[in-house]
N, C-alpha and C positions, 0 to 999 in steps of 0.2 A: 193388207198392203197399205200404206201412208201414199196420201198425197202428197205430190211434189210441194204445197206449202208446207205441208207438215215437218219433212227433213228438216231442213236447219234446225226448228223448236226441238226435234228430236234428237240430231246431233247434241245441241246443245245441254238438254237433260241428261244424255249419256257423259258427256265432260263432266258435268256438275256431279253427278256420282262418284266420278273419278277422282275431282278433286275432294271431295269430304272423305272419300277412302284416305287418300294421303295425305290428310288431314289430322285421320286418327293413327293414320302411321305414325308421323309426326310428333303429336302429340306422347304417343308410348316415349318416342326414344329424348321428348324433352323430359317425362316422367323419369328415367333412369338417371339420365345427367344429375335432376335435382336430388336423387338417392344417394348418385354415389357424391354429390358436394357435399352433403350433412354426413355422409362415413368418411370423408377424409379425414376430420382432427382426430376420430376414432382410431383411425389406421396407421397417425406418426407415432414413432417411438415416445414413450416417457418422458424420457427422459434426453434432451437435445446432447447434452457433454455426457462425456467418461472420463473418471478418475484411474488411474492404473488397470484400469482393464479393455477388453479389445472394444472398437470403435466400431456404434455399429455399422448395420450390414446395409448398406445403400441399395441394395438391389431388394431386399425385404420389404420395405415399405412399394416400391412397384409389386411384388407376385401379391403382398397381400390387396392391393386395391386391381388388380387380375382375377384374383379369386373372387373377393363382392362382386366384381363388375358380372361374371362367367354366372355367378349364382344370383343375382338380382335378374340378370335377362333369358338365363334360362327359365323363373317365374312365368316372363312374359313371351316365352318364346312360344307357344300354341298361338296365340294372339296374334304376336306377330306376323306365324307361318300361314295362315288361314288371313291376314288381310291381304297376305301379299302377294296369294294366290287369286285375290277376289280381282286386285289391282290388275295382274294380268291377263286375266279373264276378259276385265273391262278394257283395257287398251289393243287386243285383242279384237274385240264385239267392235271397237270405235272405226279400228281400220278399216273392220269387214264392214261397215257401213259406208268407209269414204269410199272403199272399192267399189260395193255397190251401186253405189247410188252417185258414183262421182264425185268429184272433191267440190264437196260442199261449199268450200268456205274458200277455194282456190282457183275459183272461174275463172278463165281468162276474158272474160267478157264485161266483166267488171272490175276497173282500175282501183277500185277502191278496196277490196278482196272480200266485198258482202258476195254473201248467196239468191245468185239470181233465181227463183223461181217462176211459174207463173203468177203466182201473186204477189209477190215483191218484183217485178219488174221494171222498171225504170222506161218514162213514157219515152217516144222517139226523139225530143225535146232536149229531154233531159241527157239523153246519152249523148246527144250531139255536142253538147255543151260538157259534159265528160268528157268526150275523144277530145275536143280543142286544148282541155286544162289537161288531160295527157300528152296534147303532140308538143305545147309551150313546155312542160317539164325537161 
């Protein structure tokens, strides 16, 4: 069981996971962007004009950079499906912790939206001088 100081630093480690998860999610789907920019000159036609013959096919150059795109992310697509299950997982775990353990970070007892615990609690002093710079707002 964590001590009530311990929650927030814990809260907060579980965030921090969360974010380098969609991090590397991120990161994949900047990975394919930069793939399929170096296949586009690949992907136009030859040739821009035609001479007496049909014009090409406007819609060819979209299904072929459809098809790279479908075959470069299906590459990454295990990668993908397993981060994005971990991500859920963790967004998941974070809830069941604010539920647990009360919303950590959304006390209503501090105007500031820090997590009050017993060891970060704010002396009698100091909250009085709080409530005043809240009832002036």
């Amino acid at each position: 069981m964590t001590l009530p100081c311990d929650r927030p630093a814990e809260l907060a480690r579980m965030e921090e996971a969360r974010r380098q998860i969609q991090r590397q999610l991120d990161m994949i789907d900047r990975q394919i962007t930069r793939r399929m920019t170096a296949l586009i000159p690949q992907l136009k036609p030859r040739h821009s004009f035609h001479r007496r013959g049909k014009a090409p096919d406007p819609g060819a150059f979209l299904e072929r950079y459809r098809s790279n795109l479908a075959a470069i992310t299906a590459e990454r697509q295990p990668e993908i499906d397993a981060l994005g299950r971990k991500l859920a997982r963790q967004d998941i775990a974070i809830e069941a912790f604010r539920l647990r353990h009360g919303a950590v970070a959304d006390r209503p007892d501090d105007p500031r939206g820090h997590a009050l615990g017993p060891c970060n609690r704010p002396s009698v002093a100091q909250r009085s001088v709080s409530q005043k710079e809240c009832d002036r707002a």
